[in-house]
C-alpha positions in Angstrom: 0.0 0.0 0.0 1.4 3.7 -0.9 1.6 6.0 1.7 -1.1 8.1 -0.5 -3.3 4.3 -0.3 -2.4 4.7 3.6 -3.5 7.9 4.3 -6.8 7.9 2.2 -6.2 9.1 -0.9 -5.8 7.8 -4.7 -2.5 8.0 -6.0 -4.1 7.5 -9.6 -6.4 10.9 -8.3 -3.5 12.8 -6.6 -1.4 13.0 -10.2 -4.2 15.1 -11.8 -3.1 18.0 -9.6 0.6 17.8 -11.7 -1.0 17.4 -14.7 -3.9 20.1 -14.2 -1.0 22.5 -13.0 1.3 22.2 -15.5 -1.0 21.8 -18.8 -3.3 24.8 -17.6 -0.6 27.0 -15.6 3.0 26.6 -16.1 3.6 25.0 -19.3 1.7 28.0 -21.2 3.4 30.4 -19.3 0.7 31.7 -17.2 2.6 31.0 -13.9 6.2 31.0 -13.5 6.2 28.3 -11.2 3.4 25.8 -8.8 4.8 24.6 -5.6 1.8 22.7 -4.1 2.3 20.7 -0.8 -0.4 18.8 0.6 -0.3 16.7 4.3 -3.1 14.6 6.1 -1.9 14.2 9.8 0.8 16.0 9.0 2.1 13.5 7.2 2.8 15.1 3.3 0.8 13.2 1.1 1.6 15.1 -2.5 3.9 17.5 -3.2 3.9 19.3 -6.6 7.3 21.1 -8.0 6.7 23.0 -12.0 8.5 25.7 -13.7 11.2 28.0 -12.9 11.7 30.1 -9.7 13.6 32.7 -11.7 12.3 31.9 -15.6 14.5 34.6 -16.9 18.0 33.4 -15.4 16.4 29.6 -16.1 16.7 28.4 -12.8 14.3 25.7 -11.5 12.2 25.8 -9.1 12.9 24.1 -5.4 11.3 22.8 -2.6 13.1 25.2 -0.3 12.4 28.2 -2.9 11.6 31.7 -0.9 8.4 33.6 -1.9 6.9 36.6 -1.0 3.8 35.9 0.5 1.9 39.0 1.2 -0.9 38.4 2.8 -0.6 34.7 4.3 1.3 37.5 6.9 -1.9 38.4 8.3 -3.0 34.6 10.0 0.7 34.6 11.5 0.6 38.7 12.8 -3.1 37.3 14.2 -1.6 34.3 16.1 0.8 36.5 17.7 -1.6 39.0 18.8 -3.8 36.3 20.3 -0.7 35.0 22.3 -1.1 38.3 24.0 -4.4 38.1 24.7 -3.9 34.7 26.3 -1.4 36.1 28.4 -3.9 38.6 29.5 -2.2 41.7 28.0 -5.2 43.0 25.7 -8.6 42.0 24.8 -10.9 41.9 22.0 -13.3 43.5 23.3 -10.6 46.3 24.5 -11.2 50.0 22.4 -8.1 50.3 19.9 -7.9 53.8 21.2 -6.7 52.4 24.8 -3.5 51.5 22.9 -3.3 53.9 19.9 -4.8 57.4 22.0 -4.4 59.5 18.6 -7.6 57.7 17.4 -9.8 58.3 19.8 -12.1 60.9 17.9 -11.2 58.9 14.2 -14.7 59.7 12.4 -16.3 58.3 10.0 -16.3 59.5 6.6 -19.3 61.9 5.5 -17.9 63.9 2.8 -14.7 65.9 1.2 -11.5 64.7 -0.1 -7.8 64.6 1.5 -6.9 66.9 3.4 -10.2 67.6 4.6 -13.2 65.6 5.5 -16.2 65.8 7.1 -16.9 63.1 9.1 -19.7 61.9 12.2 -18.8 60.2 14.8 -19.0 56.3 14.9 -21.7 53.8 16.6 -19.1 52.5 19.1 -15.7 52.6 19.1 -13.3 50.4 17.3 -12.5 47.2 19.6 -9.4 44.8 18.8 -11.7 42.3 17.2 -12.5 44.4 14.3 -9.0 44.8 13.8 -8.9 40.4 13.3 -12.2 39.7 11.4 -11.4 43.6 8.8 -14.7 45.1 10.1 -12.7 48.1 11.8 -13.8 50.7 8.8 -10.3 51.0 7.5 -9.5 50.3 3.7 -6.7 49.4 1.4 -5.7 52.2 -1.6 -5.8 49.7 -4.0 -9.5 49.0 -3.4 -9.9 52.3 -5.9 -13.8 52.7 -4.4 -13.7 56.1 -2.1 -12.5 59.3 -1.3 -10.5 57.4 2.0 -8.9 55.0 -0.1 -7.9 57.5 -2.6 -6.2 59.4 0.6 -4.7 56.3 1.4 -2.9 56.0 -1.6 -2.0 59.8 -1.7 -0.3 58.7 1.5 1.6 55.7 0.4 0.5 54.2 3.6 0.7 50.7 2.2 4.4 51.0 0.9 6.3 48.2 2.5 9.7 49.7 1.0 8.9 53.4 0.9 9.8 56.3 3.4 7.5 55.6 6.4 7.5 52.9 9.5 4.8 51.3 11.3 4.5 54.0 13.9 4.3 57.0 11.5 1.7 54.6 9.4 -0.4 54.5 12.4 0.1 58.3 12.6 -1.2 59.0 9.4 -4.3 56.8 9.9 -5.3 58.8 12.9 -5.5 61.5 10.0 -7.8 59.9 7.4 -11.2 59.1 8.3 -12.7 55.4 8.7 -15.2 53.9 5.7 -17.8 53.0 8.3 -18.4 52.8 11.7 -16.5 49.1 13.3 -18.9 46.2 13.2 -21.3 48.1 10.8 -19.3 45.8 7.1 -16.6 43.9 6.4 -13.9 45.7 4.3 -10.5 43.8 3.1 -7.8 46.5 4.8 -4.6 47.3 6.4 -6.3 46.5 9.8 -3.4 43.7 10.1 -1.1 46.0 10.2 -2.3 47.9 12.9 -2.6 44.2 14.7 1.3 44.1 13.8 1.4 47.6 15.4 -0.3 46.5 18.8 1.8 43.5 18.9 4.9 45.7 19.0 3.6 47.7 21.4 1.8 45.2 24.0 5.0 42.6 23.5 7.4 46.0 24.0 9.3 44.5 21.1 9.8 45.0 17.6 7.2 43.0 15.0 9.9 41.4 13.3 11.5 39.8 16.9 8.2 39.3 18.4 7.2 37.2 15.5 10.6 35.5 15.4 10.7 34.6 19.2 7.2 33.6 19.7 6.4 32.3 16.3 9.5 31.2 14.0 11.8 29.6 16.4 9.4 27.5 18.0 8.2 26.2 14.9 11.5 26.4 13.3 10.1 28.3 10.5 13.8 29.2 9.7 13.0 30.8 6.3 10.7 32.8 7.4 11.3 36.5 8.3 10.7 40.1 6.8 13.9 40.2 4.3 15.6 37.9 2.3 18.7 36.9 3.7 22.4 36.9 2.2 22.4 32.9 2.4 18.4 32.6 1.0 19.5 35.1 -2.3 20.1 31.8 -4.6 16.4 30.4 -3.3 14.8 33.8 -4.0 11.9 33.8 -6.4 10.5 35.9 -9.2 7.6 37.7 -8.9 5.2 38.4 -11.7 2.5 40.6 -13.1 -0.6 39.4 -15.2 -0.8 40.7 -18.5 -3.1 40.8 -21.1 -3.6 37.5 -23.6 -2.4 34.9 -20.5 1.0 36.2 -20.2 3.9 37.8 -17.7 5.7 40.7 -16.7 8.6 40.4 -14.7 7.4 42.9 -11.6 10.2 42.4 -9.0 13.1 41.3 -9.9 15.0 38.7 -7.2 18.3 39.9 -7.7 17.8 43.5 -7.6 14.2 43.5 -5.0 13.6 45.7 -2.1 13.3 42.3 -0.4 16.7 41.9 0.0 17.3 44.7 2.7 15.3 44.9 5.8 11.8 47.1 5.3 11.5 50.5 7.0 7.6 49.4 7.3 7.4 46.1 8.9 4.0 44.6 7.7 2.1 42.8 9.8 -0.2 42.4 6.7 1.7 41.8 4.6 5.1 41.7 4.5 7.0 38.5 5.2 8.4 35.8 3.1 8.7 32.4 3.5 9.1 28.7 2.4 6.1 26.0 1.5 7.5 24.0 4.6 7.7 26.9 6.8 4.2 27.5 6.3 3.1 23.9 6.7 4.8 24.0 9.7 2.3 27.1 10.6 -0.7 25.2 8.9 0.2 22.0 11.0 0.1 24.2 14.5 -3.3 25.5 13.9 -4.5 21.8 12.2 -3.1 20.8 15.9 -4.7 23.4 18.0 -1.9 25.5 18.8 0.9 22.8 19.3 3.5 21.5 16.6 6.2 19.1 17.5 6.4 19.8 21.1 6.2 23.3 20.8 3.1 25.0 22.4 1.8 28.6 20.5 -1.3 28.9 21.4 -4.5 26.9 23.7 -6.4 24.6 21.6 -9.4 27.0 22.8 -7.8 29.9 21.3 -7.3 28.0 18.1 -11.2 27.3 18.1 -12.0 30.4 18.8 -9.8 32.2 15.5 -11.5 29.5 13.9 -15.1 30.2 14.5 -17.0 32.7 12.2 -17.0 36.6 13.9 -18.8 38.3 11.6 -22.1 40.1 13.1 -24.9 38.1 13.7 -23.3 35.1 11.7 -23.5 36.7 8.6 -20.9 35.2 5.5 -19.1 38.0 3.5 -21.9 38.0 0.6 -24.0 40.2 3.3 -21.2 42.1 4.8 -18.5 42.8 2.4 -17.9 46.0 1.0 -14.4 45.0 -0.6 -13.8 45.0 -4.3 -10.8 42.6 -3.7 -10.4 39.9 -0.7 -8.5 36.5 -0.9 -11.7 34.6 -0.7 -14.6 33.7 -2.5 -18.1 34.6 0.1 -21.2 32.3 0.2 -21.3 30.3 3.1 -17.6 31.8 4.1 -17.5 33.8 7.2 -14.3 35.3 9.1 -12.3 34.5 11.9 -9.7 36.0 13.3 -7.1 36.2 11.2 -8.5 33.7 7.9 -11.8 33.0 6.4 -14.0 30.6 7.9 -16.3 27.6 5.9 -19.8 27.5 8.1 -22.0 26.4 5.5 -20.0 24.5 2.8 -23.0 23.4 0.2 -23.0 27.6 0.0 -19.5 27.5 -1.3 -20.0 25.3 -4.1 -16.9 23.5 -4.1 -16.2 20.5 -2.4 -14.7 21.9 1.4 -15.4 21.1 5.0 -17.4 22.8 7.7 -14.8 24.4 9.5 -12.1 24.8 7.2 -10.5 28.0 7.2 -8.1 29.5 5.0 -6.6 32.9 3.1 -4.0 33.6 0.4 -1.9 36.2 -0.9 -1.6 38.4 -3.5 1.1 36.8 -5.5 -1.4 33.7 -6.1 -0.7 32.0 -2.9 -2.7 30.1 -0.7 -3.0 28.2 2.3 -6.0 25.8 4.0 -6.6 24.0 7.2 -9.5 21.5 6.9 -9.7 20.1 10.9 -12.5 18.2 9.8 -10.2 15.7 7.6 -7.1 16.4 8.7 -6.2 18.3 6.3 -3.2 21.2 5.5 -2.6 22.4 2.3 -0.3 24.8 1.1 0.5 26.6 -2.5 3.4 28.8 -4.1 3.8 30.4 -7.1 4.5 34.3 -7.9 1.5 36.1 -9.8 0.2 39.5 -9.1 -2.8 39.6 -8.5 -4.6 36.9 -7.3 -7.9 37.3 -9.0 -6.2 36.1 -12.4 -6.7 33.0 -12.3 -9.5 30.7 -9.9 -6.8 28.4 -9.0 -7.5 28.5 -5.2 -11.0 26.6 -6.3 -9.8 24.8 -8.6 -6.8 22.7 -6.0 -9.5 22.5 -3.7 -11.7 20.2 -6.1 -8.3 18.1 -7.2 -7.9 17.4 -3.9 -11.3 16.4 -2.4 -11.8 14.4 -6.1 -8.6 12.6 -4.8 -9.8 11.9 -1.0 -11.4 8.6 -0.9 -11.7 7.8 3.2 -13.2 10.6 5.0 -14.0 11.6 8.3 -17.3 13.6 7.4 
């Protein structure tokens, strides 16, 4: 019996995925590269390896490659914060304004453009859990929608490399008004960073060491971190832009990127990169409730609790999102803190579990956790943005066609 036989799955079933990926994706240049890593128990059961990791030097890709990963950021920057919170040190029902005071009187928006706006005041203040499940009233510039996301992009507040750090990002949000009042919508956003922000200042440590002490040593995530290394440069991917007609722009460049120095803005949203086994390392943790390999990051009730949908009054994303862009697709997906959330799978219309969660990032990653089989999944490649291709849906199906024992 094959160890795919042995841990429920059809070997026969499993080689689609390879074949899918690599006649659909990488073999008419519409992805540079497909890194697809699949465990049950933790055990890997599949792992896919195609195309290049730097297609115009013609080197291959590797299974210890290093990719940006945008916002697969945000479920790590989440855990970290919920450490604290088990710890005692901050709450979710705490006002945001009790650790950033310069937002106490943030508005919401009523009219006028940046500088000056007219606002009203909001239903309740922002708590810390609006923060987690992006229903703070915040935004992202790219979301192209509003006078407030226009202002964020006149700021540059969401430039990882550019002139400003994490506290004078803060700062400048305490200028610009909020979308909505907190709890009132669900709006994709830089909340995550202002999670990475209160981790800083509740841990009394930089981001970038707090995640590293409580996160990446533990797990021995030792790819993981907010810069590319001097010994990672070699394993350093391209990144690439969609273009018209299916094909590719080279966008960042891995041997002349702003990833190779440290980042004045350390993004809590988005700004680490990372390994496929690093982050089936993470994945594993959570699939375990908090504990991987004799290392403890968090109570399995804390896990169950990220994991549960937070959305007001149970609603999925269909009824509150306001986002033009998110990493996830809505019916019968709610949100968590920190990922998205399956509570009524038949809604979804793919094959999932109830009580999966996942997210992605916007370079065509993705990760999922599916408790419910046992499940971790976790996929690479380099392609800005996400929305090009449904890819995310379409690994999900390989894999469930593939699963032939389940639990549920």
């Amino acid at each position: 019996m094959s160890k795919a036989e042995r841990l429920g799955f059809s070997p026969e079933r499993l080689k689609r995925i390879d074949a899918f990926l690599e006649e659909k994706y990488v073999g008419p240049g519409r992805l540079p590269c497909a890194q697809f890593v699949l465990a049950r128990g933790g055990e890997v059961v599949h792992q896919t390896l195609l195309g290049q990791q730097d297609p115009e030097r013609g080197v291959p890709l590797a299974e210890d490659t290093v990719f940006r990963i945008y916002s697969m950021t945000k479920p790590v920057t989440s855990v970290a914060l919920m450490q604290l919170v088990e710890e005692g040190k901050i709450a979710l029902d705490d006002p945001v304004h009790r650790y950033i005071p310069a937002w106490k009187d943030l508005g919401v928006f009523s009219a006028g453009v940046n500088p000056v706006f007219a606002t009203t005041p909001p239903e309740r203040p922002m708590q810390v859990v609006d923060l987690l499940r992006h229903t703070s009233g915040l935004t992202y510039g790219f979301q192209n929608r509003t006078n407030v996301d226009a202002a964020y992009r006149k700021l540059k507040l969401e430039a990882m490399h550019g002139e400003h750090d994490l506290e004078s990002m803060i700062d400048m949000l305490s200028r610009v008004p909020l979308e909505f009042s907190p709890g009132e919508a669900w709006n994709y956003s830089v909340a995550t960073d202002v999670v990475g922000y209160l981790v800083q200042t509740v841990a009394g440590k930089p981001l970038d060491v707090a995640l590293r002490e409580r996160i990446f040593e533990p797990l021995g995530m030792v790819d993981t971190g907010f810069f590319v290394r001097d010994d990672q440069r070699n394993r350093f991917a391209a990144c690439y832009d969609a273009v018209l007609g299916g094909k590719m722009k080279l966008q960042d460049d891995p041997q002349k990127s702003p990833y190779l120095a440290p980042p004045k803005l350390l993004s809590g949203g988005g700004g680490l990169v990372g390994t496929a086994a690093d982050y089936m390392r993470f994945a594993n943790m959570l699939l375990n409730r908090g504990e991987l390999d004799g290392a403890r990051i968090l109570a399995p009730k804390t896990v169950d609790l990220m994991a549960s949908n937070h959305l007001p009054g149970g609603a999925d994303l269909t009824e509150m999102s306001r986002s033009l862009f998110s990493e996830s697709t809505n019916a019968g997906v709610g949100f968590g803190l920190g990922f998205a959330v399956v509570f009524d799978p038949p809604q979804t219309l793919i094959p999932c579990s109830l009580g999966e969660f996942y997210w992605g990032g916007a370079a065509s990653t993705a990760f999922w956790v599916d408790p419910l089989e046992d499940i971790t999944a976790v996929f690479m490649t380099q392609l800005l943005p996400s929305s090009t291709y449904p890819i995310r849906r379409e690994l999900r199906t390989l894999v469930y066609s593939a699963l032939m024992e389940t639990n549920g």
